[in-house]
TORMI-439297 format. One record per residue (C-alpha): x, y, z. Coordinates in pm, whole numbers, padded with zeros to 5 digits, always signed. Example, Ala and Ser with C-alpha at 12.3 -4.5 7.8 and 13.67 -1.06 7.14 Angstrom:
// residues 2
+01230-00450+00780 +01367-00106+00714 
***
This chain:
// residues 675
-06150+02873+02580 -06417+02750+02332 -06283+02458+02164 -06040+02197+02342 -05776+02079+02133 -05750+01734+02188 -06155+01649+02183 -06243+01450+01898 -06478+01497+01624 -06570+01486+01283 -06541+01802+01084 -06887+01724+00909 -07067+01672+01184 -07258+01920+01415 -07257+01961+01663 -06900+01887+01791 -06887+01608+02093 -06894+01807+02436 -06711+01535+02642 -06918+01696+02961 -07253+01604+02872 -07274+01227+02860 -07136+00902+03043 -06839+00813+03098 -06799+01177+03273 -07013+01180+03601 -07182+01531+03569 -07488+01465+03743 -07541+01577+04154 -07654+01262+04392 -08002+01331+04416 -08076+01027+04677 -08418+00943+04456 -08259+00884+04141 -08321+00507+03998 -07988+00276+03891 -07883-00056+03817 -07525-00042+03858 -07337-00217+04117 -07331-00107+04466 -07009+00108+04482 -06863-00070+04792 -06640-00358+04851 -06452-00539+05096 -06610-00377+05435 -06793-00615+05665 -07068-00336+05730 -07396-00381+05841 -07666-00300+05518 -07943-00283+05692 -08171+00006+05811 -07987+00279+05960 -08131+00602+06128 -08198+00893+05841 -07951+01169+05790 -07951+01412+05494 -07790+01414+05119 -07963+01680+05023 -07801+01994+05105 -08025+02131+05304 -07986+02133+05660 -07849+01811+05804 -08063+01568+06026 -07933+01546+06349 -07703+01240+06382 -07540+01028+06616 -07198+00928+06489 -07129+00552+06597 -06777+00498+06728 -06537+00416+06419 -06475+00043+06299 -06166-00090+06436 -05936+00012+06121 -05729-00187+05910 -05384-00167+06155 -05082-00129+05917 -04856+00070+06091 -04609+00123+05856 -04574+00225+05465 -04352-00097+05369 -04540-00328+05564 -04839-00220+05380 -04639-00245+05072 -04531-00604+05147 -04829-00786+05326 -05148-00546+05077 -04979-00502+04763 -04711-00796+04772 -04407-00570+04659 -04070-00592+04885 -03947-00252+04784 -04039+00114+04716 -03976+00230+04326 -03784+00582+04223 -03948+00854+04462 -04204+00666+04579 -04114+00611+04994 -04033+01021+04950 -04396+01093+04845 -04581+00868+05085 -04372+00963+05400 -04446+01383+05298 -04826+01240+05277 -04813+01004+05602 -04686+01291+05787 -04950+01516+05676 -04762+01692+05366 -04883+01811+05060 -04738+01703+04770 -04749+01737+04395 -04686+01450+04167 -04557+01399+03819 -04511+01064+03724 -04483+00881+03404 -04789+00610+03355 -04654+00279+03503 -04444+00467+03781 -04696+00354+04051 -04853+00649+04151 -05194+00486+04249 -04942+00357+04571 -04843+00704+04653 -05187+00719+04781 -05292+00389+04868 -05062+00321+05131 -05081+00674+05337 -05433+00592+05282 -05386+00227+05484 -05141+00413+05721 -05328+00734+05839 -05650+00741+06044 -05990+00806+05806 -06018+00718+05433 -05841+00838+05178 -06101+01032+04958 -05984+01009+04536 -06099+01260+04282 -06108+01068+04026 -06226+01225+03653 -06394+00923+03449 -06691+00723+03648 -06704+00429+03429 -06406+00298+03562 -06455+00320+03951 -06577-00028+03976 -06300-00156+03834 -06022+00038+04072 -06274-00046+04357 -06223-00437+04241 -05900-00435+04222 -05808-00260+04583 -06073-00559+04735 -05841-00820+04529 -05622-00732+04793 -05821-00673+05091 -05825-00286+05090 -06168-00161+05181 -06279+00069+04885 -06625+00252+04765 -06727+00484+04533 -07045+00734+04533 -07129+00857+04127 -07448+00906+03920 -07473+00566+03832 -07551+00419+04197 -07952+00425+04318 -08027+00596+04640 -07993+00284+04851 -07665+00214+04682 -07515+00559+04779 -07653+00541+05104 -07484+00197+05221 -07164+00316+05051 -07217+00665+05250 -07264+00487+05568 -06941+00270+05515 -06780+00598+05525 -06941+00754+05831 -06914+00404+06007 -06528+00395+05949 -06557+00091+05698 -06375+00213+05409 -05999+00258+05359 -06068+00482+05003 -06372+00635+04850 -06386+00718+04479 -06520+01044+04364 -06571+01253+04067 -06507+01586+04085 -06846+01711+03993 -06937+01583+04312 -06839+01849+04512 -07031+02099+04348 -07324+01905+04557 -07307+02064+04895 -07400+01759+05080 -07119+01593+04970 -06897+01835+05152 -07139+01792+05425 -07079+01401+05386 -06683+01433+05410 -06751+01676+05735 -06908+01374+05945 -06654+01164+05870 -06260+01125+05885 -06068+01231+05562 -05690+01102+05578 -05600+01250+05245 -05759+01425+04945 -05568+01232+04593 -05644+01446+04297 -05581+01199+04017 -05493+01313+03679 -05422+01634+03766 -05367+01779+03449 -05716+01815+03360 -05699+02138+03588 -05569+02283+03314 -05741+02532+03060 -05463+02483+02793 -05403+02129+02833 -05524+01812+02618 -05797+01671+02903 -05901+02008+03021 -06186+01963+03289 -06367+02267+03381 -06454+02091+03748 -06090+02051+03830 -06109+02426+03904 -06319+02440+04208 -06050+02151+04402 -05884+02469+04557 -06199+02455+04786 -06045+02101+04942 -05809+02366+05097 -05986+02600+05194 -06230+02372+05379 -06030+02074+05499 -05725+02290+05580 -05510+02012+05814 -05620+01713+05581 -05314+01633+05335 -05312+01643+04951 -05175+01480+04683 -05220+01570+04325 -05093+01289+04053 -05047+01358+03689 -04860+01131+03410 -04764+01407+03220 -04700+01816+03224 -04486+02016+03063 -04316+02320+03290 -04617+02515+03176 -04875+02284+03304 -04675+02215+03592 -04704+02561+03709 -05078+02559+03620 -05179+02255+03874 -04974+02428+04140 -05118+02773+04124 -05516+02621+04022 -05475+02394+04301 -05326+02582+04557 -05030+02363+04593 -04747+02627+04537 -04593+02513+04901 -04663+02112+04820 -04340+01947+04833 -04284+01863+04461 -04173+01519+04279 -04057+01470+03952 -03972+01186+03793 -03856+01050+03513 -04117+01027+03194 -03870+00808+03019 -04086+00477+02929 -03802+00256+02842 -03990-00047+02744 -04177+00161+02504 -04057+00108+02164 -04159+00423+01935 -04211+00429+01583 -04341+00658+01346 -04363+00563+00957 -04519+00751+00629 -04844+00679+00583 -04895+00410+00296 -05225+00194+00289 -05263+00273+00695 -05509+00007+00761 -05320-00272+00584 -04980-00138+00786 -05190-00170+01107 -05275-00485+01017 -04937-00619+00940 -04819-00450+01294 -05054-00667+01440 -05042-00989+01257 -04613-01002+01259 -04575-00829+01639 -04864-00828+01803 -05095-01113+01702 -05319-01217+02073 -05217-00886+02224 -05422-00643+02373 -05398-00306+02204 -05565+00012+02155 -05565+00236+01807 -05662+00588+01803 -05843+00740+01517 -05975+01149+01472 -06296+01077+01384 -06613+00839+01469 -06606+00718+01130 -06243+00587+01105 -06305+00405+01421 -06607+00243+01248 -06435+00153+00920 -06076+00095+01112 -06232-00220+01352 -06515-00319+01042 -06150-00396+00884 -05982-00504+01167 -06301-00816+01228 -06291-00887+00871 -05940-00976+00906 -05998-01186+01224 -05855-00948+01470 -06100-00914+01818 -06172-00541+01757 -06396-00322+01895 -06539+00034+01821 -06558+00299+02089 -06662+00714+02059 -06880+00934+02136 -07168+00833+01905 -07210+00545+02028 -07503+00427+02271 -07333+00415+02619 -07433+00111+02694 -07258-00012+02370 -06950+00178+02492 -07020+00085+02831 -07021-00334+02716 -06714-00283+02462 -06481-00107+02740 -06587-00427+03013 -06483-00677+02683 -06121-00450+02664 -06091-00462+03055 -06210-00817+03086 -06095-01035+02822 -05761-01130+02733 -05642-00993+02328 -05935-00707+02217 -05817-00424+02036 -05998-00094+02101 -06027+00124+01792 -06127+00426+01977 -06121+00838+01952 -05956+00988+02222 -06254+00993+02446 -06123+00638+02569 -05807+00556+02753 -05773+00803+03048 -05785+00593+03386 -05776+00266+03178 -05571+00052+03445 -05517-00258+03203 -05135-00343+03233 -05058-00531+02954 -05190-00348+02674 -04896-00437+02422 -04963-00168+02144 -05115+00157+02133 -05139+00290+01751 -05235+00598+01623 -05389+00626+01229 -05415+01002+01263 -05179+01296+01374 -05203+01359+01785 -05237+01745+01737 -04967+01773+02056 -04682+01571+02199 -04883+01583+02533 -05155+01386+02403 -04944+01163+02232 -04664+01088+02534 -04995+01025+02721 -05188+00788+02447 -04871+00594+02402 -04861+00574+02794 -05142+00366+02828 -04883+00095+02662 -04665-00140+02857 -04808-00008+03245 -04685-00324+03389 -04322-00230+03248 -04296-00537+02987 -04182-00468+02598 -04437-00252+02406 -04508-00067+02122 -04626+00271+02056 -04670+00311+01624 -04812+00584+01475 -04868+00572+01068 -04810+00983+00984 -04900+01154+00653 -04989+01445+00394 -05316+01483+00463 -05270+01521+00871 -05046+01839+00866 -05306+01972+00598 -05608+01876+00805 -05464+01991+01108 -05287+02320+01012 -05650+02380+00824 -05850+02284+01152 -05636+02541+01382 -05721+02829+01115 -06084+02773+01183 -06130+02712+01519 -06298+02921+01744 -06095+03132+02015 -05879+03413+01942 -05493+03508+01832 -05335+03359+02119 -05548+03013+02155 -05502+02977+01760 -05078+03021+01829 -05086+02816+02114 -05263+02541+01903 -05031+02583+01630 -04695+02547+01849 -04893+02239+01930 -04855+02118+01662 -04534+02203+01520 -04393+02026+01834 -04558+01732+01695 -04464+01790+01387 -04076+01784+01484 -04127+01483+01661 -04250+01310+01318 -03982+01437+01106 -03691+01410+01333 -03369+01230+01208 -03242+01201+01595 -03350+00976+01880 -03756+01024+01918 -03676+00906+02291 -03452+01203+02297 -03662+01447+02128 -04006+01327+02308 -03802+01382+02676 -03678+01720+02556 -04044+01820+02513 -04049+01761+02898 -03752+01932+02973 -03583+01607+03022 -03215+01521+02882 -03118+01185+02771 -02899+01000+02533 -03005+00743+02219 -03242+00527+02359 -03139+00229+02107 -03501+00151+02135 -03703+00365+01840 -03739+00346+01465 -03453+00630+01432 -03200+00454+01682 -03270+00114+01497 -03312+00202+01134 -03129+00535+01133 -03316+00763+00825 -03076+00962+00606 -03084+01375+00631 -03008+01503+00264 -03033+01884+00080 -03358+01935+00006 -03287+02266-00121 -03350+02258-00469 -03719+02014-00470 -03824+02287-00216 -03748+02590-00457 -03907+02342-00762 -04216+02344-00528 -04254+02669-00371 -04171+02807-00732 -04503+02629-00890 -04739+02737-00574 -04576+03132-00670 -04642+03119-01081 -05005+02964-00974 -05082+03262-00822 -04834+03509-01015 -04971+03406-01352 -05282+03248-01280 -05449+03391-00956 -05502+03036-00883 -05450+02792-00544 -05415+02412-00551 -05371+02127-00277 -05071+01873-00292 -05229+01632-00532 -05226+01911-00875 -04912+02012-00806 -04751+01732-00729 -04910+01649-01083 -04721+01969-01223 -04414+01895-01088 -04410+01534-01229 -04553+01667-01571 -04875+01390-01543 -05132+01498-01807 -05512+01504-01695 -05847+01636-01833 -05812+01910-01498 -05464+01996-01619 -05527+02112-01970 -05820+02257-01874 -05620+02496-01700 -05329+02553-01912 -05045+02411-01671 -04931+02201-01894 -04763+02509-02014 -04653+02677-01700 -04236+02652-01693 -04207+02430-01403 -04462+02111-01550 -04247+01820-01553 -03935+01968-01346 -03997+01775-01084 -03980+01404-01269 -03667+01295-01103 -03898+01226-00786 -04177+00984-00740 -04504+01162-00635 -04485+00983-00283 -04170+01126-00253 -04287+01467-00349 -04599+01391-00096 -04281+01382+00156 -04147+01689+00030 -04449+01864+00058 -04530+01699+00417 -04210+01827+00586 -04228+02145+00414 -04557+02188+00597 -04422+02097+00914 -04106+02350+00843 -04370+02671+00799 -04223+02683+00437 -04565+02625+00312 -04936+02712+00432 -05246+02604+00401 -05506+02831+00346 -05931+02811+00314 -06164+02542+00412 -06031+02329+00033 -05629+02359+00209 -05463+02504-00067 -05138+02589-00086 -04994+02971-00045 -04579+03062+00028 -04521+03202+00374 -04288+03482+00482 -04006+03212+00509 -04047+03096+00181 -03871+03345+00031 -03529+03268+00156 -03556+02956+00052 -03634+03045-00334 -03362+03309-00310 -03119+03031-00170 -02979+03173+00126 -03155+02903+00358 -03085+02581+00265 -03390+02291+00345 -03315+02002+00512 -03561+01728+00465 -03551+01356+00580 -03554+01061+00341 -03723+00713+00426 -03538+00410+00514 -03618+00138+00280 -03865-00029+00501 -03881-00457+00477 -04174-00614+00345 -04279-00735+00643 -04182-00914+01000 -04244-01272+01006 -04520-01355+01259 -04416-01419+01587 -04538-01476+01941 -04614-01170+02158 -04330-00973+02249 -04408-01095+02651 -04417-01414+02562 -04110-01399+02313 -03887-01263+02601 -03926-01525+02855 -03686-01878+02860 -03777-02111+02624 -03872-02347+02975 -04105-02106+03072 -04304-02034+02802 -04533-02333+02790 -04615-02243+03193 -04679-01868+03152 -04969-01954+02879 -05098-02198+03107 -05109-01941+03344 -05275-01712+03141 -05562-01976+03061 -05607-01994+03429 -05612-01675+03475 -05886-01615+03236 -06099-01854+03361 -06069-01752+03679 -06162-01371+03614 -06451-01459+03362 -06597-01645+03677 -06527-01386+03842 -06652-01120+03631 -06344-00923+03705 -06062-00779+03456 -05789-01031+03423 -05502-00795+03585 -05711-00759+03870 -05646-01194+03947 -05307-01080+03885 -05067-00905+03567 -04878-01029+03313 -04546-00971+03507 -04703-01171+03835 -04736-01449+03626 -04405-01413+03434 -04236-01451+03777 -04419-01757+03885 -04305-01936+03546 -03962-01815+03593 -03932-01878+03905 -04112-02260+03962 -04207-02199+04318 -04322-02538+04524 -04430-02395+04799 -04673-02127+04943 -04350-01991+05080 -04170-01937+04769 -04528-01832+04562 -04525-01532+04857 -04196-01418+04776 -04307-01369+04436 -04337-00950+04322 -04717-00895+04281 -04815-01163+04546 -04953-01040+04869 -05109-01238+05163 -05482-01177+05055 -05388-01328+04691 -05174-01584+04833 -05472-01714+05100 -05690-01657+04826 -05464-01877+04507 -05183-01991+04629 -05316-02344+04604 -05476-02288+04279 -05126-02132+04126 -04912-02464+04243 -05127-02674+04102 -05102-02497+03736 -04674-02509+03811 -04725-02884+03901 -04910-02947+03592 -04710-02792+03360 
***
C-alpha cells in the first residue's frame, strides 16, 4: 500500500508527510554513542547509577556478563490487591479480572477495548503479579515519559529505552532491567529491529510482552505501522512468555488481521463493549465552521480541555490564529512544525489545565489526558474508524463529553476527488471509497448515530438518548423530485453543452441567479435555469451533499465536477425514490455555562472541586508533571462529594491508593477543611 488513508496532508504540498521519518515516531536503532538531552527513561527503582562492569548494545557478540541476583521484587501477590493498595480502585471493570487472570497464568490474550475501558490495567497488574517486567510496545515515543510518570505516581517501577535517551541514559535504564529494578519497560517497536535489544530482553526476565494499540498492525487500517509486522518474532523467540495485544478499536476485519499478523489466532479473545456512553455525538452542516467552533466552546465548553482536528497544516494554523484571537488557550500541532515546537505545545496540552489542541491527525494516539472535554472535527474523518477513535480520546476518565464534528459540501467533494487520485490500485481505491461512504452514512443518518456508529462494529444497541438525532430528531422527507431537478441540469450540461460544473454553477442554474460566468455560457437559457427557486442555495448545497454521499452523483477530475452515475438513472426515470434529510432548525446559541464536569456535581460541591483543581495545578506545575498524573478529574469529584475527614475515609476514595495517600493525604484535607 502506497498511500495511508488516514495520514494528513495538504493537497498542494509535496511531498506528502511520511509519519515514519520524524519525531514523535522512534525510528532510530540505540546506537549507545548517540548524544541526548532528554530525561533519563527510568523512575521509581532505588538502583545503584554508578559504574557497572561493560556488556554490549551493539549487536555484535555479547561481553561476557555476570548476572547479579534479582532485586527483591515488588511482592503483590494478588491481582486485586494490586488493584486496591497501586492503583486505589476496589473493583475490577467489565472483562477486566478475565484478561489479567488468562495473562497471570501465562495466557495469551487479545484485547479490544473501547478508550477509557482500562486496558493499560490489563497489563499493569499481571505485570506487578508475575516474576520479571512487563516489557510494552508502545508506538509513539514522545509520550513514554509521561506513562513512565504516571506508573511512579503510584510507586510502580517503570523505564523506557527510545532514541531520545544518551548512551548513559539507556545504559542505567538497561541495567534497571538486568538488575531486576523495573516492574515495566517502555518500548517502541522499531526497537526490535536492533538485535541487541533482543539480546537485552534475553539476560533478563520478561513477565509479559503488551502490544499496545494493536491496530497499527494493520495494512488497511487508519494508524497502519509497518514495524507492527515483525511482533510475530516475540513468539517465535520468547515462546513461554505471555502476550497481550490491546486495541481501542477494530472492526471484524481488523480483528482478524491482529490475530493472524500477530500470531495470536489461539489467544483467548475479549471483546467489549465500544459503546462510550458519556460521549455526546453531534454532527451539524457546515455554516461559518470556525465561528460554530467557537460558539461550542464559549456556551459548553469554556476552561475545558479539548482537541480539534483539521485535514491540513494550514487549517490548524488559521483554526488556533482564530481560536487566540478570540481568547481561547489554543495551540497548533502537525507535521510542519519544528519538533521541538510540537514537542513544547503537546507538554502545555498534557500539563496545563484548559489548552485546546488544533491538531492534524498526527496527534492524539497514546494521549493519556482524562479529561479532555471535547474533541471536534472541522473536516470529514475519511472512515468511521478514525473517527470512533478521534472522538475516543474524549471523556477517558468516563465524565460528560462531547464529540462535534461541523460536516459539509466541500468534504464529500474533496474526499471522493482525493480517493480518485490516490496512488494504489482497484481494490485500495474501493476499499477507500467504502471508507468513506460508511462515513458518509454516519453524517446523513436520520437514526440514532450511537446506533449507527456501534453497528459499524458489529455491535447492536438501542437510542442512546444522548446524540444530536436522539435529542433534536431531523425530519426524513421525498427528495425525489430536487434530485431529478439536479441530476437533470448536470445531464443537459453535458447533453447540450459538452460541459462539467462543481456545486456552486449549478446550484446557480437551479436558482436562476444571473452572473457575468452564466451568460457567458448561455445557461441562462438551458430549460432547467430557475427550476430550482423554491429552495435556498444552502439547501440545494444539502441536496447536492447527500446526493454525493448516496452515489447519485460523482465527482470527476482534479476541478470535482459533477457527472451522473449508473444509479442516476433510476432516479430521473422515477422508479427510485430519494430520500434526503432536512435540518432541524438549530437555536441561536447555548447560553454560556460552566463545564459540563463541573455543571454535574451538587451545588455544595462545586466551590470544593475548583479548589481542588487549583491545588492540583499547582501542585503538578511544581512538579513538572501532567495534572491527571497528581490525580483526575473524577478523583477529585469524589473527594468533594464525598467530604472525607480523615486519611481513612480520603483512602476509600476511587483513584486513591496508598502511595498517593502517604504522599497527599494531608495536603487534600487541608483543601476540604478550607473550603
Amino acid at each position: 500500500m502506497s498511500w495511508n488513508a488516514e495520514i494528513p496532508w495538504d493537497p498542494e504540498e509535496e511531498p506528502p508527510f511520511d509519519p515514519f521519518a520524524e519525531p514523535p515516531f522512534d525510528d532510530e536503532a540505540p546506537f549507545p554513542d548517540r548524544g541526548g538531552s532528554a530525561p533519563g527513561g527510568v523512575s521509581g527503582g532505588g538502583f545503584d547509577t554508578g559504574a557497572r562492569a561493560p556488556y554490549s548494545t551493539s549487536g555484535g557478540a555479547p561481553t561476557t556478563v555476570v548476572r547479579p541476583p534479582r532485586a527483591t521484587p515488588s511482592v503483590i501477590p494478588t491481582a486485586l490487591e494490586a488493584l486496591e493498595k497501586v492503583f486505589g480502585y476496589d473493583s475490577f471493570r467489565g472483562e477486566q479480572a478475565a484478561i489479567i487472570d488468562t495473562v497471570i497464568a501465562g495466557g495469551d490474550a487479545l484485547v479490544l477495548m473501547p478508550t477509557g475501558g482500562g486496558k493499560s490495567l490489563c497489563y499493569q497488574i499481571p505485570a506487578l503479579v508475575r516474576e520479571g517486567t512487563g516489557v510494552v510496545i508502545s508506538p509513539l515515543i514522545a509520550l513514554m515519559q509521561d506513562q513512565v510518570d504516571a506508573l511512579t505516581a503510584v510507586g510502580v517501577r517503570a523505564g523506557f529505552l527510545n532514541s531520545t535517551q544518551d548512551a548513559g541514559e539507556r545504559n542505567r535504564v538497561e541495567r534497571a532491567y538486568l538488575d531486576g529494578e523495573l516492574d515495566l519497560l517502555y518500548l517502541a517497536p522499531e526497537r526490535l529491529r536492533v538485535s541487541s535489544t533482543a539480546e537485552l530482553l534475553d539476560r533478563g526476565t520478561v513477565a509479559l510482552f503488551a502490544i499496545d494499540e494493536a491496530h497499527c498492525v494493520s495494512q488497511w487500517g487508519h494508524d497502519f505501522r509497518p514495524d507492527y509486522l515483525q511482533l510475530s518474532m516475540l513468539h517465535e523467540r520468547w515462546p513461554t512468555v505471555p502476550r497481550i495485544a490491546l486495541t481501542a478499536t477494530a472492526t471484524e476485519v481488523t480483528h482478524k488481521e491482529i490475530a493472524s499478523k500477530l500470531q495470536l489466532g489461539d489467544a483467548r479473545h475479549f471483546v467489549s463493549s465500544f459503546d462510550r456512553p458519556n460521549i455526546q455525538y453531534r454532527i451539524e452542516a457546515k455554516n461559518q465552521p470556525m465561528q460554530q467552533l467557537l460558539s461550542l466552546i464559549r456556551s459548553e465548553h469554556a476552561g475545558d480541555a479539548g482537541i480539534v482536528y483539521c485535514l491540513s497544516r494550514a487549517s490548524v494554523e488559521k483554526t488556533a490564529d482564530f481560536l487566540v484571537e478570540n481568547g481561547v488557550t489554543a495551540l497548533p500541532y502537525h507535521a510542519g512544525l519544528d519538533s521541538r515546537i510540537r514537542a513544547a505545545n503537546q507538554s502545555r496540552f498534557l500539563r496545563e489545565d484548559g489548552v485546546v489542541m488544533v491538531a492534524t491527525i498526527a496527534f492524539g494516539m497514546g494521549i493519556d489526558k482524562p479529561d479532555v472535554r471535547f474533541v471536534a472535527h472541522l473536516d470529514l474523518p475519511k472512515s468511521v474508524e478514525g473517527y470512533y477513535q478521534e472522538t475516543g480520546r474524549a471523556g477517558r476518565d468516563g465524565l460528560p463529553s462531547t464529540a462535534w464534528l461541523a460536516y459539509g459540501l466541500q468534504d464529500v467533494v474533496q474526499q471522493r476527488r482525493m480517493i480518485q487520485q490516490s496512488e494504489g490500485d482497484d481494490a485500495f481505491r474501493r476499499r477507500l471509497g467504502a471508507n468513506l461512504d460508511a462515513m458518509l452514512a454516519l453524517c446523513e443518518t436520520i437514526e440514532c448515530r450511537r446506533m449507527q456508529l456501534l453497528a459499524y462494529f458489529g455491535e447492536s444497541s438501542a437510542p442512546c438518548m444522548n446524540c444530536d438525532t436522539c435529542l433534536t430528531p431531523p425530519e426524513g422527507v421525498d427528495g425525489t423530485i430536487p434530485a431529478q431537478k439536479l441530476l437533470s441540469t448536470v445531464v443537459r450540461l453535458w447533453r447540450e453543452k459538452q460541459q462539467r460544473f462543481g456545486a456552486g454553477h449549478i446550484i446557480d442554474i437551479l436558482v436562476g441567479k444571473t452572473t457575468p460566468r452564466m451568460t457567458q455560457y448561455g445557461h441562462n437559457q438551458l430549460k432547467t435555469f430557475g427550476i430550482g427557486s423554491d429552495l435556498s442555495e444552502q439547501e440545494w448545497r444539502g441536496v447536492v451533499r447527500q446526493m454525493l454521499a448516496q452515489g447519485l452523483l460523482a465527482v470527476q477530475g482534479e476541478y470535482g465536477t459533477f457527472a451522473v452515475t449508473e444509479a442516476s438513472a433510476s432516479v430521473l426515470d422515477g422508479s427510485r425514490p430519494v430520500k434526503l434529510r432536512k435540518e432541524p432548525e438549530r437555536g441561536a446559541g447555548r447560553a454560556a455555562k460552566k463545564s459540563k464536569v463541573a455543571a454535574d456535581l451538587p451545588v455544595a460541591a462545586v466551590d470544593l472541586f475548583e479548589a481542588l483543581r487549583v491545588w492540583r495545578s499547582a501542585e503538578a506545575k511544581e512538579q513538572e508533571v501532567p495534572a491527571y498524573i497528581i490525580f483526575g478529574d473524577a478523583t477529585l469529584r469524589g473527594i468533594a462529594i464525598s467530604r472525607p475527614d480523615s486519611l481513612a475515609e480520603l483512602g476509600g476514595i476511587s483513584g486513591v491508593g496508598e502511595n498517593k495517600l502517604a504522599k497527599y493525604g494531608e495536603a487534600l484535607l487541608a483543601v476540604v477543611a478550607a473550603n
